[in-house]
N, C-alpha and C positions, 0 to 999 in steps of 0.2 A: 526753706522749702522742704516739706516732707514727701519722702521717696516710697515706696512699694517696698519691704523688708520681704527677698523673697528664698526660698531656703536652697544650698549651697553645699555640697563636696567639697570642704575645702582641706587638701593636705600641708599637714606642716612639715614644709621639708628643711633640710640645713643650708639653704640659700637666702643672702642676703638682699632683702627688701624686693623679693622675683615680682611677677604681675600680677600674681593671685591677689587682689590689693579686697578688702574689706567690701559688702556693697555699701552704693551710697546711701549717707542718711545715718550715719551710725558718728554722733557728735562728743560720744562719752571717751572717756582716756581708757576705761576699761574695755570697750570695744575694739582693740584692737587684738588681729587675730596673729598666731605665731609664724611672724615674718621670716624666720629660719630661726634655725636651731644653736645658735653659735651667740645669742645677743649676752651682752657683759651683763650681771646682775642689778648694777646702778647705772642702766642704761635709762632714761625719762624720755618717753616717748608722746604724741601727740596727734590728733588726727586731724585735717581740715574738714572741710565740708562736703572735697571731693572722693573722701578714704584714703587720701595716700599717707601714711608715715612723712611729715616734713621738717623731722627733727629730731638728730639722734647729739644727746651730748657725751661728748667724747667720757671716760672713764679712766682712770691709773689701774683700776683692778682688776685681775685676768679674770681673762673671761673662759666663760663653760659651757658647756654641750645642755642641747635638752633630747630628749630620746624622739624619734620621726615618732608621729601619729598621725590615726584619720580617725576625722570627726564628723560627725554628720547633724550642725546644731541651729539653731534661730532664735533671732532676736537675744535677752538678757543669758541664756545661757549659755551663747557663742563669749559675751563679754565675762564669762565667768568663769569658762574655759582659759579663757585668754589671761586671763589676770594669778590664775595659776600656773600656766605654764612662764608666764613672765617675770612672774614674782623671784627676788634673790633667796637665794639658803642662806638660812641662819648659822650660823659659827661653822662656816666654810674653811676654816683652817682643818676641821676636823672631819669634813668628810672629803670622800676622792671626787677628782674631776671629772667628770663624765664627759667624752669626746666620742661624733659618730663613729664608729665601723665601715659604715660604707659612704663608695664616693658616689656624686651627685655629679652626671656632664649632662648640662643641657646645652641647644641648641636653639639659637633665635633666627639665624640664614637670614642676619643683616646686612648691610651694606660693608665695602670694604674701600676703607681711604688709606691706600699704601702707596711705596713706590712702586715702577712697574722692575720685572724679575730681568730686566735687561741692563738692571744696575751691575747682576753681578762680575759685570766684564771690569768694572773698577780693579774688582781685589784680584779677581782671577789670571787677568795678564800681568800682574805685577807677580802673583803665583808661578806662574810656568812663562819661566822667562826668556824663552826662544819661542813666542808661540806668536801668533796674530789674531788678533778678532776681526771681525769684519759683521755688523751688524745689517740685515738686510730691513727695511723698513721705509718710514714715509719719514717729512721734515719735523713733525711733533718728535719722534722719535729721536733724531738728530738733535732738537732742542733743547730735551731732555738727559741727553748724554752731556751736552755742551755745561748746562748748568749745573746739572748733579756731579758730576765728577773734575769741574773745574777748565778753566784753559791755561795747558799748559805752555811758555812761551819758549822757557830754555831747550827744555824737553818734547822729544820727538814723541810720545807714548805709543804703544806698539795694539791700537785697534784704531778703526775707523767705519765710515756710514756708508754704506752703497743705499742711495735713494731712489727708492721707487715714486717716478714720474704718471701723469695719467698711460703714459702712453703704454706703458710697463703693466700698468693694472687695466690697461682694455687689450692685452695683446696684441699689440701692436709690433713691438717689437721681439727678437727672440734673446729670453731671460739666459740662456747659455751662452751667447756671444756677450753678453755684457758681465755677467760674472767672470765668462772664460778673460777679457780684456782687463778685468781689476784687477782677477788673481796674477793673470802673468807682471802686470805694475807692480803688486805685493810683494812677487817672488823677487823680480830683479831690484828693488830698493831697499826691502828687509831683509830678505833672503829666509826666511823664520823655518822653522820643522816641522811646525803644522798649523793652517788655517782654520779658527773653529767660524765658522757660519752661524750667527744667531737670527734664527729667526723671530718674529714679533706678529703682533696681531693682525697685520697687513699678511704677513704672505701667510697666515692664516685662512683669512676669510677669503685669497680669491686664489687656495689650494695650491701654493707652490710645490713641485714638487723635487724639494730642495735636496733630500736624499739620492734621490737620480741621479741628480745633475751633478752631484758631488761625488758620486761614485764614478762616473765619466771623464770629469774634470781633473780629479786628482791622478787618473793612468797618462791624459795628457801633458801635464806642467812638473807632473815627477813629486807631487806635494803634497803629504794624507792632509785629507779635509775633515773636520767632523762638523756634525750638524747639530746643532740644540735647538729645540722650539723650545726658547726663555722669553714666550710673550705675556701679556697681560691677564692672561685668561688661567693663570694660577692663583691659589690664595694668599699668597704671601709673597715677599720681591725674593726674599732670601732661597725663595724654590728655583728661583735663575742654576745659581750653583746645585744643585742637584739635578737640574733638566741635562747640566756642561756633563758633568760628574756619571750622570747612568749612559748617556753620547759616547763617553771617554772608554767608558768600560769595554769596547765592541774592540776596539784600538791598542789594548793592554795585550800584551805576547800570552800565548799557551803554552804552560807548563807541561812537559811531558812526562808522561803516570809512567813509574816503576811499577813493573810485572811482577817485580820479584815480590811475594808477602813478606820475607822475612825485613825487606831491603826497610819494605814499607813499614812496617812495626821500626824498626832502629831509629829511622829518622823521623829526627820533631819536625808536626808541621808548621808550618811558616803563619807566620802574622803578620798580618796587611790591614792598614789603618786606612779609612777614605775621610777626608774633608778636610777644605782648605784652610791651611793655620799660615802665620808667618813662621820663617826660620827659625828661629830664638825657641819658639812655642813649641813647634814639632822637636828640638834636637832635645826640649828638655823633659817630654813626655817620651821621648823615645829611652832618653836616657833611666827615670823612672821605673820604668818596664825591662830596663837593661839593670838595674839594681836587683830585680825582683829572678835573674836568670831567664829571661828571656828579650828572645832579638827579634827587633821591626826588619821583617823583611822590606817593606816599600812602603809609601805613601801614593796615595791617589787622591789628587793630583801631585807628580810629582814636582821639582822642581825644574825637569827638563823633560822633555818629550821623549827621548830616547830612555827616561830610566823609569820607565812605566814599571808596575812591577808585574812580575809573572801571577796568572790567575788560572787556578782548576777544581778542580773535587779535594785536592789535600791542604785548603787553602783556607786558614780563619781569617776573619774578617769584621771590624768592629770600627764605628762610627761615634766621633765623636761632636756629631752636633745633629739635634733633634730634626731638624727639617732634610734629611736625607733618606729619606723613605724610599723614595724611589730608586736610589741607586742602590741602595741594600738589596730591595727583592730585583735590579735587575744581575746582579753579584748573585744571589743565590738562585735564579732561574736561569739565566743566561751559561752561566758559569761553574753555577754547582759549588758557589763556595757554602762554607760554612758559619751562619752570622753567629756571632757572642751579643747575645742580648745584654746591655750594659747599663746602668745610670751614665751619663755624661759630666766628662772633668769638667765640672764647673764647680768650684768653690771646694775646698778642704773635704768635707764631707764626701760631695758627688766624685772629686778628683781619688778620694781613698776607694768608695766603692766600685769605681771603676775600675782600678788595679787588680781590687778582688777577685772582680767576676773574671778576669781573664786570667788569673792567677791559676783558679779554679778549676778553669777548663783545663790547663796546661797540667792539671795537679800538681801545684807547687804551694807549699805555706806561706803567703806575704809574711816579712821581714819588717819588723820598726813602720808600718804603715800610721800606728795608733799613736806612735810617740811625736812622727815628723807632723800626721794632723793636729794634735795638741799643741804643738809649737807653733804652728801657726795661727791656731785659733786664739795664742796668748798675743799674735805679735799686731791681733787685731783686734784687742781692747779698746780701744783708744775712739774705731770706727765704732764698734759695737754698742760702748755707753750713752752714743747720740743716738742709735737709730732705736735701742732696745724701747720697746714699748708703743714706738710710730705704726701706724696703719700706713698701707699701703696698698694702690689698688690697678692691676693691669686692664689694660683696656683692649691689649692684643693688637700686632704690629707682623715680629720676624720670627715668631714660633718658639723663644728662647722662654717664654714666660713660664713655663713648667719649673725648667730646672732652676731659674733665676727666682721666682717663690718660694720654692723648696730652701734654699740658701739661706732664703731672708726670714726665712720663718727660724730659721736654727740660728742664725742671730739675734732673734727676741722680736720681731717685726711680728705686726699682726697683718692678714694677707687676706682682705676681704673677696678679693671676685680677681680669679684670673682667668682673664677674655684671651682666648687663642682663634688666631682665623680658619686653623685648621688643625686636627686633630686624629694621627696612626694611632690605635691605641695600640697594635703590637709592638708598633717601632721601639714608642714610649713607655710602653710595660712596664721595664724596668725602673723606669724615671717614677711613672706613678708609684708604684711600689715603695722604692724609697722616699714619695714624698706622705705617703699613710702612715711609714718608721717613723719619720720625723716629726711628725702632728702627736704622733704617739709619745713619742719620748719627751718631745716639750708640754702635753699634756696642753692641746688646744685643739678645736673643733677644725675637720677637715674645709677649706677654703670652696666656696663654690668655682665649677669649673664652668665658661662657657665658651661654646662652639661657635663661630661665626658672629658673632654679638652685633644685637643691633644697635649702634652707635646712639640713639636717640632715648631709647629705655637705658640706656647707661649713664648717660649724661642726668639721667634722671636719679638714678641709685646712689651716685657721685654726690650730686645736691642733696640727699638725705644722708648720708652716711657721713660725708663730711671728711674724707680721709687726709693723712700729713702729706700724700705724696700719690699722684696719679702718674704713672709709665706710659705714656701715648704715642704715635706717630707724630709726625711733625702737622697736620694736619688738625690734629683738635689742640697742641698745645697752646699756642697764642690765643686764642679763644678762652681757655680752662683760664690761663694765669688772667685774664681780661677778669675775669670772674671772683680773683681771689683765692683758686686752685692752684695749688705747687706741682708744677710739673715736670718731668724728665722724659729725653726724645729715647723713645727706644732703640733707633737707627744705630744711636751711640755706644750700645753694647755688642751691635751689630762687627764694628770696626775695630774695638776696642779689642784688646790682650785679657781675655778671660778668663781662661783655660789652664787650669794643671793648680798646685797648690800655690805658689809665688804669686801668681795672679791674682788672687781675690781678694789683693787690697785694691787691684782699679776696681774692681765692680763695689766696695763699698767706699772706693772714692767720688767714682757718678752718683752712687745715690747721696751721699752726707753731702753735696756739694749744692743742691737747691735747697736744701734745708737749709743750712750753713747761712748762706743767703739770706734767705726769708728772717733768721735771729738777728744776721746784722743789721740787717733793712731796722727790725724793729727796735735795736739798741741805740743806733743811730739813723734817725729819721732825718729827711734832708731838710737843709733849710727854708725852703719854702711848700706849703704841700700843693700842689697844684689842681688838686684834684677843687679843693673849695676855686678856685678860678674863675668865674664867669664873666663870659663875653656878652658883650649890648650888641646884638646883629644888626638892629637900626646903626648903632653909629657906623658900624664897617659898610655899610650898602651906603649911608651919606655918603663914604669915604671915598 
């Protein structure tokens, strides 16, 4: 069928296979216009009938930048534009790589298939272990805690559900007497130091006014209350713990300001770390930083409710996990602290430059940073030589995908599209920055970045591109592997021991580990394939 060739603005940006797709009607291989900027030079590409790209074959050899243009062309001189900018150089050993300059975030404001951020009561009571949760919400909610975090049978764990009934969401009855009746149950069977109250989409939508009530409640029962609205109506689950997290901050002691100028020049100010790690992880970033002549005043969260740390105007302040935004600017509005805009310890690289920048402020020259990162980048060979050279492609989950790109890229991984649900860029500043160093130094085209991605144009990108390895939520994996896509649950970097340098062999244990898989599948295939199988449905309905 012939189409109407009608004429078109189209820019060639450094994104991979976006929706600027060719019009239709264009059936030649040279018609295809410059899908981004990053495509490998023995990439053979192909067009259907309907213009999309449906077939990219994978390539061994690094790939190169082509520089952004706008072109404004029709018909054969669009396909001859295209066939230049696509075309490989010749005796590419001898000229330099060309990679873009600038970064590319687009935004698609598609749907989002996560968990709900009321998850983060899992990690966080096992965090601060005098404390209580008490989630307020409906039975979907209760269902969802029951599954996701398991039932435990030995174990008493220290949250639970107060369920809102119709009666409760028509006013019927009064919400203070049935909280005032839990918490007094909480107190005399736990006895805890402090109750946090999470609220959910329910006492959302019918306006609780859970702050009040908490502020009443706790002068009554003698118990500090905090409030989190950790409901569904964030972008990501992992924003649960930072809704706890900026709640928490209101609760932290005031430091009292020396008058004195001189007192105030002698004494260093204090470092305060916020986001929740396990023990092990916190003592050995702290220790790290204790290497480097400086000392972790406190952590937020601590691990007890009483050893909050003290917060004021003399007060640094540095996070170390991308989705805390919120509690950073409430730290620096609320408080007056001072934030260190940081990369995050995540993998050798991101754990070195984070010492730095706090090193920096402190004015202090890091110590053997360069030698302990080198040692460990040798003691992870071993991961490196299987992933070196794998695509890999985020679909956007818990926000971690920044700095978990950045990592994999400096391991030799090619990083086609990394989908985030949501997106600070000042939070992440620092993270971008070093991931432009790193595309730089390895001499590879910056990765397109997308905001909100709509699930449905990516499943599409995914089928052309063809990557070794997609990063998803639990919600598209079983579907991706149905397909023949290798997949890994993001969730799992979520809970996992990431952070600091010792760490970043689990995170290139999760990823070698569906690879891994997939080789043995294919070395040893089972004995029977079951896929050829067919069933007679007449005989089973005789049956």
């Amino acid at each position: 069928m012939n189409h109407e060739v009608r004429k078109k603005n189209i820019l060639l940006t450094t994104s991979y296979a976006n929706r600027m797709l060719p019009p239709k009607g264009y059936l030649k291989t040279s018609n295809i216009i410059g899908l981004c900027g990053a495509i490998p030079p023995s990439y053979k590409t192909f067009v259907r009938p309907t213009g999309r790209v449906s077939q990219v074959l994978r390539s061994t050899k690094q790939m190169s930048g082509i520089p952004v243009a706008k072109t404004h062309l029709e018909g054969e001189a669009l396909g001859q534009a295209s066939e230049t900018l696509l075309a490989p150089s010749k005796n590419r050993q001898d000229q330099p790589l060309l990679v873009d300059e600038k970064m590319v975030i687009d935004c698609e404001t598609g749907n989002y298939h996560t968990f709900c951020p009321i998850s983060c009561v899992s990690w966080l009571y096992q965090k601060i272990e005098d404390s209580f949760f008490l989630v307020i919400g409906t039975k979907t909610c209760g269902y969802f805690l029951q599954n996701a975090l398991g039932v435990m049978i030995f174990a008493e764990p220290r949250y639970a559900m107060a369920e809102l009934e119709e009666s409760d969401i028509s006013a019927q009855l009064n919400d203070y007497k049935e909280l005032k009746r839990l918490c007094l149950q909480i107190k005399q069977d736990r006895n805890p130091s402090v109750i946090v109250w999470i609220g959910t989409c329910t006492t959302e939508i019918i306006k609780m006014n859970l702050e009040g009530l908490a502020s009443r409640l706790e002068d009554e029962i003698k118990v500090p209350i905090v409030v989190a609205r950790a409901n569904g109506l964030d972008y990501a689950f992992t924003q649960g713990e930072d809704t706890v997290l900026a709640a928490m901050v209101e609760k932290c002691p005031k430091k009292e300001i020396i008058l004195d100028e001189t007192s105030q020049k002698n004494q260093q100010k204090k470092l305060v770390l916020f986001g929740s790690l396990p023990g092990p992880v916190t003592n050995m970033l702290t220790h790290e930083l204790k290497k480097q002549g400086i000392e972790v005043a406190g952590w937020l969260p601590s691990q007890r409710y009483s050893e909050l740390p003290e917060l004021s105007e003399d007060v640094y302040v540095c996070g170390i996990n991308p989705f805390l935004s919120r509690t950073a600017t409430t730290l620096m509005r609320n408080r007056k602290c001072k934030l260190i805009s940081a990369p995050f310890p995540i993998g050798p690289d991101g754990t070195r430059a984070w010492i730095e920048k706090i090193c920096s402020v402190y004015q202090i020259v890091p110590q053997g940073l360069l030698e302990r990162e080198n040692k460990i980048w040798d003691s992870l060979k071993e991961y490196i030589d299987i992933i070196k050279g794998k695509s890999v492609f985020f679909m956007g989950d818990n926000l971690l995908e920044i700095s978990l790109a950045r990592f994999l890229i400096r391991c030799g991984m090619i990083v086609y599209e990394i989908g985030i649900p949501y997106m600070d860029k000042r939070f992440q500043a620092a993270e971008l920055a070093l991931l432009e160093k790193t595309c730089s130094e390895m001499q590879v085209p910056l990765p397109r970045i997308v905001e909100k991605p709509d699930n449905y144009y990516q499943i599409q990108r995914i089928r052309e591109l063809e990557p070794d390895l997609v990063i998803t939520g639990m919600a598209h994996a079983n579907p991706l592997e149905a397909r023949g896509i290798t997949t890994k649950w993001s969730v799992e970097f979520t809970f996992a021991q990431i952070h600091g340098f010792s760490n970043s062999r689990e995170i290139l244990e999760l990823i070698t580990r569906p690879l891994k898989r997939n080789k043995n599948l294919w070395q040893n295939p089972p004995d029977r394939d079951f896929a050829d199988v067919s069933i007679d449905l007449t005989t089973l309905v005789k049956n």
